[in-house]
C-alpha positions in Angstrom: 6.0 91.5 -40.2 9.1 93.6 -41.3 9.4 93.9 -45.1 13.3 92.4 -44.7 12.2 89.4 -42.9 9.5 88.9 -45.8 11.8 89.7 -48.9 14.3 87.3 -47.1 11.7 84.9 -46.8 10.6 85.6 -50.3 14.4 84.9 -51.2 15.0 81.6 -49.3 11.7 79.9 -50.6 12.8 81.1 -54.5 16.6 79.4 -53.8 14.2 75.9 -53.1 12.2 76.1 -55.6 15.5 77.0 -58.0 17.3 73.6 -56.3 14.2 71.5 -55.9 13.0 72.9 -60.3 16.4 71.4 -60.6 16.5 68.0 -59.3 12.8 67.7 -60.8 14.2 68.5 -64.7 16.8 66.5 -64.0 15.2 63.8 -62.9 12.9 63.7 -65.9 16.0 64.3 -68.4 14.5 67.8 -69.2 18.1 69.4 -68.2 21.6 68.1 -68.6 23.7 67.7 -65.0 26.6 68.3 -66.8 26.1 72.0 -67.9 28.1 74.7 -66.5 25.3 77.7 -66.6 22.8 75.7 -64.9 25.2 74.5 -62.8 26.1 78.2 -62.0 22.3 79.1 -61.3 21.6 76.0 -59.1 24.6 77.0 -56.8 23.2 80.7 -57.0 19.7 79.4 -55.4 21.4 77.5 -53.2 23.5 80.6 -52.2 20.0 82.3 -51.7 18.5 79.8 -49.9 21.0 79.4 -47.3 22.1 83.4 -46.9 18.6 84.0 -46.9 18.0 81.5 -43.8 20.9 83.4 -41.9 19.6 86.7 -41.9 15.7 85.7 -41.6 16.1 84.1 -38.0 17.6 86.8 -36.1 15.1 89.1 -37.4 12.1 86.7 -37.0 9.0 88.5 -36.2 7.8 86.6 -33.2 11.4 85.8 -31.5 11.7 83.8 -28.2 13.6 84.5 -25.3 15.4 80.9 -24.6 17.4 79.9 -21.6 21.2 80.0 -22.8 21.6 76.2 -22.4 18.6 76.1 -25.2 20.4 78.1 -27.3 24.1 76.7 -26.7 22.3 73.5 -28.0 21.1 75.5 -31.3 24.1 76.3 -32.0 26.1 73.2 -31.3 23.9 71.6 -33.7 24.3 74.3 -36.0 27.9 74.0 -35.7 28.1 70.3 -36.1 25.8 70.7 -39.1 27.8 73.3 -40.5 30.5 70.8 -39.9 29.2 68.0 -41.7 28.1 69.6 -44.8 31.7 70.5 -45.3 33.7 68.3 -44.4 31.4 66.1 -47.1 31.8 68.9 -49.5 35.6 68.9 -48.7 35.7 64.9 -49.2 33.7 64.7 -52.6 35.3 68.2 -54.2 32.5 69.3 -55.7 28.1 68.3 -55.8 27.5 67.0 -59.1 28.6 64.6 -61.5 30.2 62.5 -58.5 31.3 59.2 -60.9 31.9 57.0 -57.9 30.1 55.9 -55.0 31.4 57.7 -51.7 31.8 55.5 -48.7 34.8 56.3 -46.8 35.3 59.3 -44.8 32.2 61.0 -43.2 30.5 58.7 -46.3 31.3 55.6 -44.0 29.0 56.1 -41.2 26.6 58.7 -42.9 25.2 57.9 -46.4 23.8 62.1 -46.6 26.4 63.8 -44.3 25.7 66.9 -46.1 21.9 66.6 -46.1 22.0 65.9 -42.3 24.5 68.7 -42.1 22.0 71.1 -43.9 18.9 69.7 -41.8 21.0 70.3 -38.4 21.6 74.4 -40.1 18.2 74.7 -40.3 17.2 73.5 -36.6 20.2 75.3 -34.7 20.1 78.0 -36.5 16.5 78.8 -35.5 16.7 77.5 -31.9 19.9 79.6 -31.4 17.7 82.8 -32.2 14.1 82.2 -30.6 13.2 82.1 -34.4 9.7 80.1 -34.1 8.4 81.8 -37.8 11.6 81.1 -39.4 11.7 77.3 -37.9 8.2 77.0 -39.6 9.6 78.3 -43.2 12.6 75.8 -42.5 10.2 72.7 -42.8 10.0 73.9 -46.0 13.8 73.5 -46.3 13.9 70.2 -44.3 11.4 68.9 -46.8 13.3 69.6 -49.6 15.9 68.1 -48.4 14.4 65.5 -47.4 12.9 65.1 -51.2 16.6 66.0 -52.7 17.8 63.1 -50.6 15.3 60.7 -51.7 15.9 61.4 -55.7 19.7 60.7 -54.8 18.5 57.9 -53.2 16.7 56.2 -56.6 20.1 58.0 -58.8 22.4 55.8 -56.8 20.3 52.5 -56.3 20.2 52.5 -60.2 23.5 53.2 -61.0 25.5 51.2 -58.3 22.7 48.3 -57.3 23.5 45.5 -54.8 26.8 47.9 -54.1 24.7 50.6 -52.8 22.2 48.7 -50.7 25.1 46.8 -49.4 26.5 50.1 -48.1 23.4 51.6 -47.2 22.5 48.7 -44.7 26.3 49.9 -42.8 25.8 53.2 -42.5 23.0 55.6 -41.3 21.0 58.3 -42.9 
């Protein structure tokens, strides 16, 4: 393998393990949410993460020749998820410390627009390039997400109760 698809491998696997650290400490009340350096270095691992995933899959080592039709699907789904995780970013102005639960907007139909937004990245972005390594190293993303999701999941059944399942059961993912 190239040594700048494996030091941009390297990269995106240390900017989950920086977000995922994160939502562990903070789960366990080792770290305060609410402080502006770690803040800072959480959004720098998730800068890493996601720059990282961009350059690794049109450099991936064994890359596949797709039919265009394949690949105009990668990247619709790329472009949608790129879509979703903004337009949710847009709506709640910011990623932490969010003192109200979401649920109109992209919020009423999707509990995790974002999350599903990152998750549809990861596939389209890999299926637009023939990038079969680099779909394998995005499981690992896809699980993280996956895990980051569920910890928001237990935050906001605990703080907002019967109001939170109530909206969960209306909308999807």
């Amino acid at each position: 393998m190239k040594t700048e698809y494996l030091i941009a491998l390297g990269l995106y696997l240390v900017g989950l393990i920086i977000r995922t650290g994160y939502e562990i400490l903070k789960k366990g009340g080792i770290v305060n949410p609410k402080s502006k350096i770690l803040f800072i270095i959480v959004v720098l691992g998730m800068c890493l993460f996601w720059v990282d995933w961009f350059i690794m899959c049109p450099q991936d080592p064994l890359h596949i020749v797709l039919p265009s039709f394949v690949r105009w699907i990668g990247l619709g789904l790329f472009v949608i998820g790129w879509g979703l995780a903004s337009g949710a970013l847009i709506q709640l102005r910011g990623v932490e410390n969010i003192d109200h639960l979401v649920t109109t907007g992209l919020f009423s139909k999707l509990h995790h627009p974002m999350y599903l937004g990152f998750i549809l990245w990861i596939f389209g972005w890999a299926i637009y390039h023939g990038a079969p390594v680099s779909l394998i190293a995005g499981f690992a993303g896809i699980g993280n997400i996956l895990y980051w999701r569920h910890l928001e999941e237990e935050h906001l059944r605990k703080a907002y109760g019967e109001q939170y399942i109530a909206y969960r059961q209306k909308s999807w993912f």
